[in-house]
Each structure stands twice: as structure tokens, then as C-alpha cells.
N, C-alpha and C positions, 0 to 999 in steps of 0.2 A: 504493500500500500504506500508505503515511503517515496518507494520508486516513481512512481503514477503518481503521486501529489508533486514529485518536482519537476515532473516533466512539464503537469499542468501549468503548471508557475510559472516555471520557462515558456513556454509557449506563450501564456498570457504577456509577457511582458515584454518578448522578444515581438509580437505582435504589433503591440502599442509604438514601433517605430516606422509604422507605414504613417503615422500623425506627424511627426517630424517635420515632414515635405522637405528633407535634405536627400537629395537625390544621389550623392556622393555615398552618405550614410545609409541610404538603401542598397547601393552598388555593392558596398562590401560587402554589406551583413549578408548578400544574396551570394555572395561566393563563400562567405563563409557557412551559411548552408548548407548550399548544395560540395562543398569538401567536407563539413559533418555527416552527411551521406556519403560520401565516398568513405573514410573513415571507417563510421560504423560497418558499412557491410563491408570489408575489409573484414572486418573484425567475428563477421558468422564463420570464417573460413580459415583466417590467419590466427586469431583470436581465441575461439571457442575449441577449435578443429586443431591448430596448431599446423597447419600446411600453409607456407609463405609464400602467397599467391601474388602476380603481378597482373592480373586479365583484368584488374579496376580498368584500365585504359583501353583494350577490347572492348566490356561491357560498355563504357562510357559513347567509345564512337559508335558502336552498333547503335547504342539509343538514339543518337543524335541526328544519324544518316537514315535510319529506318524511319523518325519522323520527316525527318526532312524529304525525303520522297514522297512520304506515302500525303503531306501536307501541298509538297508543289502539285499533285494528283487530285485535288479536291477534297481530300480527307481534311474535317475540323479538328483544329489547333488539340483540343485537350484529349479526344479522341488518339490522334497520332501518339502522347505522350503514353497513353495506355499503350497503346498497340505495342511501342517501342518498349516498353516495360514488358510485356509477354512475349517481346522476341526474344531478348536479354535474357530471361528464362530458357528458354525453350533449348538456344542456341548453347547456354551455359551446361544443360541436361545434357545436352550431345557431347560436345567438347570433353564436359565431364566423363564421360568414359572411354575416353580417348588418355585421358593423363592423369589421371586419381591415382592410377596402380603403380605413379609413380610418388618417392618420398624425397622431403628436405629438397636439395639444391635440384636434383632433375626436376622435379614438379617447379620448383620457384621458373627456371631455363625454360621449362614445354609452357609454363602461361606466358612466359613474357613474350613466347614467338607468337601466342595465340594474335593479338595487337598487329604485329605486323604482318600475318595472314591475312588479314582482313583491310590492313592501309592497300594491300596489295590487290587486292579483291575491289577494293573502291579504286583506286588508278585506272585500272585494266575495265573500268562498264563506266566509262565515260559517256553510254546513250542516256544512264542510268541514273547515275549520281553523279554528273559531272568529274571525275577523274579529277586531275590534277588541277585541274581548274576552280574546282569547287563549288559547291550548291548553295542557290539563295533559296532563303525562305519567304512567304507572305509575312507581308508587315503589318503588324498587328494597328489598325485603323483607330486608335487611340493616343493622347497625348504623352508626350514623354513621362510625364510628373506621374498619369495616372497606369502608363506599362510599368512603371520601375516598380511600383504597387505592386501590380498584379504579378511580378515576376519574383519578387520578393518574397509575396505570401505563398504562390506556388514550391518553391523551393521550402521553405519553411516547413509545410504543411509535410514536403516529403521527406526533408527531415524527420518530425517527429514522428511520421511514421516507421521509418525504418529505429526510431529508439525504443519506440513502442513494439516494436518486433522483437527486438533485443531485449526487454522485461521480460515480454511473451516466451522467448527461447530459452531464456536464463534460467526460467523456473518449470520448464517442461519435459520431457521424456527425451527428446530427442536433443535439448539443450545439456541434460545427464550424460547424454549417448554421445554426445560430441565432447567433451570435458573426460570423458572415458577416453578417448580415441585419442587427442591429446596426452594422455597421461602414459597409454604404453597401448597401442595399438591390436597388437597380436593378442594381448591379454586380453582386452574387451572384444575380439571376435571368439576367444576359446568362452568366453563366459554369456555368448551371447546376441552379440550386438553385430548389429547389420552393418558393417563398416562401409560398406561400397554404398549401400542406401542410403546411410546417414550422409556421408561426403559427399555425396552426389545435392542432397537436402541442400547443407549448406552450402556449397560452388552456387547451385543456381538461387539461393536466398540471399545469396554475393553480389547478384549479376542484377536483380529483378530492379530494384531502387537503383543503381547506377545507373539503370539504362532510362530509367524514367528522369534522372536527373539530365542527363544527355539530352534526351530530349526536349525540356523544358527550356537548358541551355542554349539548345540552337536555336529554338523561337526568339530567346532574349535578344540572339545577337546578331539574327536575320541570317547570317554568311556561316559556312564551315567548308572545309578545307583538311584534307587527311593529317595534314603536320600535327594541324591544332586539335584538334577532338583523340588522335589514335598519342600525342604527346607520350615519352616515357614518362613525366615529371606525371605524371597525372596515376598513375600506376605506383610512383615510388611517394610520394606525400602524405598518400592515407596510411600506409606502412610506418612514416615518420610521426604521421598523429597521433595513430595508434599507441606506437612507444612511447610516445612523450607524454601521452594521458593514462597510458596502461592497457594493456592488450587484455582480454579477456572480459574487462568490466564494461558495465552499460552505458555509463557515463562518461571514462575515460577517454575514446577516442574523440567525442564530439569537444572537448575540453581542449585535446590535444590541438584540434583544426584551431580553434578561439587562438589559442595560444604562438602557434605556428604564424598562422596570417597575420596576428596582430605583429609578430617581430617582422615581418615579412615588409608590411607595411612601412613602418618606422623605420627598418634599418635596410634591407635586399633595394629598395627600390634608388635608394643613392649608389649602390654599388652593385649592378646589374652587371657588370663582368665577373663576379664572382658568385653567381649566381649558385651555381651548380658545385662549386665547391664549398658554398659552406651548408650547403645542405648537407653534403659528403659530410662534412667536419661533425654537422649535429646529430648526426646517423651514427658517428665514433662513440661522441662524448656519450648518448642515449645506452650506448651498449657496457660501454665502462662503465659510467657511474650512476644512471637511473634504469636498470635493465627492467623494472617494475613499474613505471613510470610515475607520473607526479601524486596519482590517487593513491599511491603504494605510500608512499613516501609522507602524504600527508595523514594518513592514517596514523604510520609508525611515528608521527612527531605526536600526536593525540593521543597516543598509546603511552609515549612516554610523560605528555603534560600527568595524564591521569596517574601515572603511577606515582608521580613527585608530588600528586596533591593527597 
């Protein structure tokens, strides 16, 4: 119940910034959304599962190019975002049995090519999705002040859902089954447990919200382009949020993205040639010295106030 009253909160409040009418301040909070969904579902698979998946940046351009067709086609805006969300699935469930029966760095290696089978896939049907050239979308026939709105609370809205998924799995059978699988694999199939079923669950419980996030993303921005949506950096950031907020918990990775973007902002954006490097750097110090990440950490400082009082 704990759980579910702070999401409420959060929503609520995170809500109350489409009043603002600072359109800057909607820009971000709308990316910092939609990477608390990439984050979290990361986190059904990398997290729960303990498989260190890179196919966030697959599922992400799958969502965003499967709207974006199926929208330049006559299909309406929210519509497509579905649709793009049950292809992300779908396509996750295949793939899924394609590289599940592999473990640790093979699996990390076979999702991050999954990404660039698929840039390659969009280059090569240029009838289709424009190739390299790229795909527009319909412009949403409303004014800027009040898209930034609606792109803002869409994002939002699929944030909480995918956190709400993660209370939902945390405390269910198949969230047991996956924290089993995680813990010693072989041993949770002698004792039982559907390994192949359950991973296969959460791969495509990975894929569902990223792709719905893609899709929402390309409406915001009219234009996509295989660089930008199939991005490596889009596949390794939910991984960094994850860590930085704590893998495995409900909260942690959407904490991590807050925390990420906000240094992101403040400091990466003066020094854009080191972009990639100090991601690198923060990816080091994460594994050295907060391997638990910050929910871990601020637990154990609480743990210790209470025992000195």
C-alpha cells in the first residue's frame, strides 16, 4: 500500500506542472519521463531477471517507426502509440527465443545487435519508412504551449504505468519467479520454475512501455531518423539509471533517470565532447562504489541513524 500511495503523490504532483506554462520545464520533465520508462523496464529484465539487456534501443525504435508508419497511413495518433506498444511485445516474444538460452555477456552482445538489425531493416525499405532519409510525422494541429501539454502528460501517464507494473510484479508469482532466476538459475528450474517462460515474460514486459514510449516520442518531434531513435546511448542510460537508483527496486531506476538528467543538464550540456566519456566514467565509479545504488545506500545511512538513536 506504501508503494501505491507514493506513486499517487508523485503523479499528482508531477502532474500539476503542465500549470507552469514553462514550456522548457515541460521539455524536460517529458524526457525525463519517458527515460523513467526506459529505466524501469530495463529493470523487469536487467533488474528483476538479472540478464543485462541492451534491446531498450531496439524496442524504443521499433515503437517509434511502427507509429510513425502506421500514422503517415491514416492511422490516429494514440491508436498508433498502442499498436507500437503490441508490436514491441510481440516482436520482443520472438526475438526472445532467439537469445534467452543465452547468459551474462552473450545475451548482453545478441540484444545489442538486436538494435542494429532492425536500423538495418529500416535503411534497406526506404518505400516504407523512408531509409536513411527519415520519416515525418502528422503535426499535431494544436499550439505549441498546449502539444508540450499533451506530450508531457502522455509520457507521464506511461511512466506511471510501467511503475505500477513494477509494484504489480514485485509482489507476484512470476515477480518471485524472476528474483528466483536471478538468484541461481539452474536451481529455480530443478525446483520448478518455468525459466524460459518467465524470461521470455519479462524480455517482452521490457519491450511493451519502451515501445509505447517511442512512439509517443516520434509524434512529439514530428521527424525520426534511424541514428536517433535505434541511438546506442538510448540502450546504455536506462542500465546507468538503473544502477544509480538501484536495480531490482520499484523506485530506484525512475530516481536514477531524475538524477542522471538533472547532472546531464547542469553539467554534459557545457561539455558535449565528453559526452560519452563521462558516462563511461559514471558507469566505473557506479560499479566500485554504489554497486547497490543510491536506494541501497540510503536505506543503510537510516539503518545506521536508527541504531545510534
Amino acid at each position: 500500500m506504501r508503494d501505491w500511495l507514493i506513486l499517487a503523490v508523485a503523479a499528482v504532483l508531477l502532474a500539476t506542472l503542465v500549470l507552469s506554462g514553462d514550456n522548457y520545464l515541460l521539455r524536460f520533465a517529458t524526457i525525463m519521463c519517458m527515460y523513467a520508462t526506459l529505466a524501469q523496464s530495463w529493470n523487469f529484465i536487467g533488474g528483476f531477471t538479472g540478464y543485462p539487456s541492451f534491446a531498450t534501443a531496439a524496442f524504443f525504435g521499433l515503437g517509434a517507426y511502427t507509429s510513425g508508419v502506421l500514422q503517415s497511413n491514416g492511422v490516429p495518433m494514440v491508436a498508433g502509440w498502442g499498436l507500437a506498444g503490441v508490436a514491441a511485445f510481440l516482436f520482443a516474444a520472438f526475438i526472445g527465443g532467439a537469445i534467452l538460452h543465452l547468459r551474462g555477456h552473450y545475451f548482453a552482445i545478441a540484444s545489442l545487435i538486436v538494435a542494429e538489425m532492425l536500423r538495418e531493416i529500416v535503411n534497406t525499405t526506404p518505400d516504407i519508412t523512408g531509409g536513411g532519409m527519415g520519416l515525418n510525422l502528422p503535426i499535431l494541429r494544436v499550439d505549441v504551449g498546449t502539444q508540450a501539454q499533451i506530450f508531457y502528460l502522455s509520457m507521464l501517464s506511461i511512466a506511471v504505468a510501467t511503475t505500477a507494473t513494477a509494484i504489480v510484479l514485485a509482489n507476484s508469482k512470476l515477480g518471485f519467479g524472476l528474483r528466483c532466476i536471478q538468484q541461481n538459475e539452474d536451481a529455480a528450474s530443478i525446483l520448478g520454475v518455468n525459466t524460459y517462460a518467465y524470461k521470455t515474460a519479462a524480455f517482452s514486459l521490457s519491450a511493451v512501455y519502451v515501445g509505447i514510449a517511442g512512439a509517443i516520442y516520434a509524434s512529439w518531434v514530428n521527424y525520426i531518423e534511424p541514428p536517433d531513435v535505434f541511438d546506442v546511448l538510448i540502450a546504455v542510460k536506462p542500465l546507468v539509471m538503473a544502477l544509480l537508483g538501484g536495480i531490482g527496486t520499484i523506485f530506484g531506476p525512475a530516481i536514477g533517470a531524475v538524477i542522471l538528467l538533472a547532472f546531464e543538464e547542469l553539467v554534459w550540456r557545457n561539455f558535449l565532447t565528453v559526452h560519452a566519456a563521462a558516462l563511461g566514467v559514471i558507469i566505473i565509479l557506479l560499479v566500485l562504489f554504489l554497486p547497490n545504488g543510491i536506494l541501497a545506500l540510503v536505506r543503510k545511512l537510516l539503518a545506521k541513524r536508527g541504531d545510534r538513536a
